[in-house]
N, C-alpha and C positions, 0 to 999 in steps of 0.2 A: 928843712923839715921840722926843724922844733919851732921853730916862727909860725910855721901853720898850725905843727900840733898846739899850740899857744893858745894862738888866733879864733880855732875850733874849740878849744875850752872854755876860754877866756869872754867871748862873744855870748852861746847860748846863756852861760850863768848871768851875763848881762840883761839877758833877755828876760829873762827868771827871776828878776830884782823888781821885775816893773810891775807885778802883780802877785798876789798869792794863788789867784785860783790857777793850778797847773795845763787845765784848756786853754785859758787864754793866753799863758805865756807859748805853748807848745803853737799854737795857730799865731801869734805873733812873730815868733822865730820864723815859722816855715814862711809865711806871709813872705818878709825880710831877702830869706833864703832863694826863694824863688821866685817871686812875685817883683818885690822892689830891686833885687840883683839886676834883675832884665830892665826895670825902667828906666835905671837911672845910668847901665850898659846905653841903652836907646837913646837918653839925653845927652849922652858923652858920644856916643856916633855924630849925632845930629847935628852937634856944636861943635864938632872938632875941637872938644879939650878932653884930650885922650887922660889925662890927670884924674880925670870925676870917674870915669869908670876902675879903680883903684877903693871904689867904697863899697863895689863889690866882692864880697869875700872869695870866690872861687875864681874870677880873674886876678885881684892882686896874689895870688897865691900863685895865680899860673906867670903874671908877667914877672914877680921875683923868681921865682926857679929859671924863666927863658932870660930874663935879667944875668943872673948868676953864669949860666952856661953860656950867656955872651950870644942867644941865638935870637934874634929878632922875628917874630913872625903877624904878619899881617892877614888875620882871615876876613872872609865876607862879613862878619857882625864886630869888624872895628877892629880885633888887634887885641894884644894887654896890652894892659898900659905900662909906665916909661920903671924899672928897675926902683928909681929912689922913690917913686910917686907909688907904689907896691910897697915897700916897705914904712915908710911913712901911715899909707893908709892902714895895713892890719897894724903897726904898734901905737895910732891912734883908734883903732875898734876896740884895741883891746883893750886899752889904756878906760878909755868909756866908759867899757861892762863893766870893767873890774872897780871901778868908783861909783858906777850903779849899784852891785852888788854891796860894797863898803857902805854905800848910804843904807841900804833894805836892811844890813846888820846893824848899824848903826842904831837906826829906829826901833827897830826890836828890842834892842838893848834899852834903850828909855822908858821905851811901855813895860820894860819888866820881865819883856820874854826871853827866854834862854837860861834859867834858872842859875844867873851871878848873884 
């Protein structure tokens, strides 16, 4: 549970580094959310490397919890993916955001903004 609540934190602020104007990061996120979650679910179907679907935030979340409870499940759109390849991927998402976000402060900080 905190690995997700992390993950969900740690992720949109990521997203929200990448731009100032707050449409674009909101429609990037959701894009991300829902849109590339399923493609790149569909690319790890297709290629039988159950691993890449882990970069999807709402399946690695699901195969670490059925990970943890030791319960394996295989549905019609692939499965999660493999316990360590779930955890790996959310504490590399987050890992990501949270150095996206560190650079957007960063820069801020040189141009002056933030009144230091």
């Amino acid at each position: 549970g905190v690995i997700a609540a992390f993950a969900f934190a740690a992720v949109p602020l990521g997203f929200s580094a990448l731009s100032a104007n707050r449409k674009h990061t909101l429609a990037i996120w959701a894009g991300y959310y829902f849109i590339g979650g399923g493609i790149i679910n569909l690319v790890a179907v297709k290629t039988d490397i159950e691993w890449l679907s882990a970069l999807d935030l709402k399946l690695a979340i699901g195969g670490l919890s059925l990970g943890f409870f030791d319960f394996g499940f295989t549905g019609r759109d692939g499965g999660a993916p493999p316990m360590a390849a779930s955890l790996v991927g959310l504490l590399g998402l987050s890992a990501l955001s949270l150095a996206a976000a560190y650079w957007r402060v960063r820069r801020a900080e040189r141009e002056g903004l933030g009144g230091g």
